[in-house]
N, C-alpha and C positions, 0 to 999 in steps of 0.2 A: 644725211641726218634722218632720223624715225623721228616722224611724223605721230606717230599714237601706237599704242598694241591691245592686243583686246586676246580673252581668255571665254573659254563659253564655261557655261555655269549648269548646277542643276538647276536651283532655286531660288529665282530673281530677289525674293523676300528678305530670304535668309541671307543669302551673299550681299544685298546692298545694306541691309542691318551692320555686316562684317566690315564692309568695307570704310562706309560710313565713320565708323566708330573707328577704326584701325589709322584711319587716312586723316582725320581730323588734326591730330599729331602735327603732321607735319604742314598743312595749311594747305589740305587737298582735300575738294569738293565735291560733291555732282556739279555738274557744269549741264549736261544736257542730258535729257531720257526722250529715246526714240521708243514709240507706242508702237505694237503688232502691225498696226495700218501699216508704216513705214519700213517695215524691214522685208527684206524676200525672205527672211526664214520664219513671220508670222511670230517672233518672238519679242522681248522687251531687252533692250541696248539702253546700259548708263556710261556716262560720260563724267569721271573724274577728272581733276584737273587742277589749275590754278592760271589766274588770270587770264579769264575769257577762255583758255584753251583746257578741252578735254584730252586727255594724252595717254587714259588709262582706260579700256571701256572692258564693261564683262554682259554678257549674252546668255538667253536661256534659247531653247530653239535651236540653235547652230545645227547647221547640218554634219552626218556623221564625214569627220575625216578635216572636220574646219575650225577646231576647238582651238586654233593657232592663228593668230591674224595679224601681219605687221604691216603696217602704211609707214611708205618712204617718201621725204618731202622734196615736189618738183622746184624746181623755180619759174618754170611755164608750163604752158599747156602740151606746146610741142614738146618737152623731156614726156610729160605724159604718154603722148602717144608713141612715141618713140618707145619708151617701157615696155607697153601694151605689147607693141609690134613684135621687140627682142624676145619678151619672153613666150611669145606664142610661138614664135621662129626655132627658139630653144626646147619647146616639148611642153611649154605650160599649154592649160586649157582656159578658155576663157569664161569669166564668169561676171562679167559687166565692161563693157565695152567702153571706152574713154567719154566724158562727157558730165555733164555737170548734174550735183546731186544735189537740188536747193533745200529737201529738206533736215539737211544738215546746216547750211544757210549760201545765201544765191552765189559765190565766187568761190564754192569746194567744189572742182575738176577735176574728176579721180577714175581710174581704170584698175580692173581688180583682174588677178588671174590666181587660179591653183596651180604651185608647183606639184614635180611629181610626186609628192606626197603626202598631195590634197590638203595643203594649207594656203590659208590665205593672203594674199600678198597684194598691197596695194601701191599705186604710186598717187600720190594728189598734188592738186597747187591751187594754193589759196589767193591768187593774186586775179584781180580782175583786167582779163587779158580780152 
């Protein structure tokens, strides 16, 4: 199952004005905004969604070649690592290692890797294990 997918953006302004207004429609919100402090790419991350869950985010910052970012939902922590493992085994590069991200909030457990064509792919598990 996806977990969320995320799009990188020029113009954090512009694009959350768009989306804002576009997403409204169907009963889709910000749910969360990650500030520059929290990101590795020093950029602003929003989090649309519905019911508590953001499952649509868009990025200013992104690094070139990661304008593409899918998280797939673990059901533990070990599918995590496990993830982690297969796709670095498989030729992916690693770009966060398994482990927990609280400032997303304390029980998101996620390990992120680029496949070969530099997108980014995640696995998570929200479950306090």
């Amino acid at each position: 199952m996806i977990d969320h997918v995320g799009f990188a953006i020029s113009d954090i302004a512009r694009s959350d004005a768009f989306y804002a207004a576009a997403l409204a429609p169907l009963g889709i919100a910000e749910i969360m905004r990650v500030t520059p402090e929290q990101t590795d790419s020093g950029g602003t991350a929003i989090g649309y969604g519905a019911d508590d869950h953001p499952f649509f985010w868009i990025g200013d910052k992104e690094r070139v070649g990661q304008g593409t970012h899918v998280a797939f939902t673990a059901q533990s922590r070990a599918q995590v690592d496990a993830f982690h493992a297969a796709a670095l085994a498989a030729g992916g590069t690693d770009h966060g290692a398994p482990g927990i991200r609280p400032h997303y909030h304390p029980n998101y457990y996620a390990a992120f890797v680029l496949d070969p064509d530099g997108s980014n792919i995640e696995a998570v598990c929200h479950r306090p294990e």
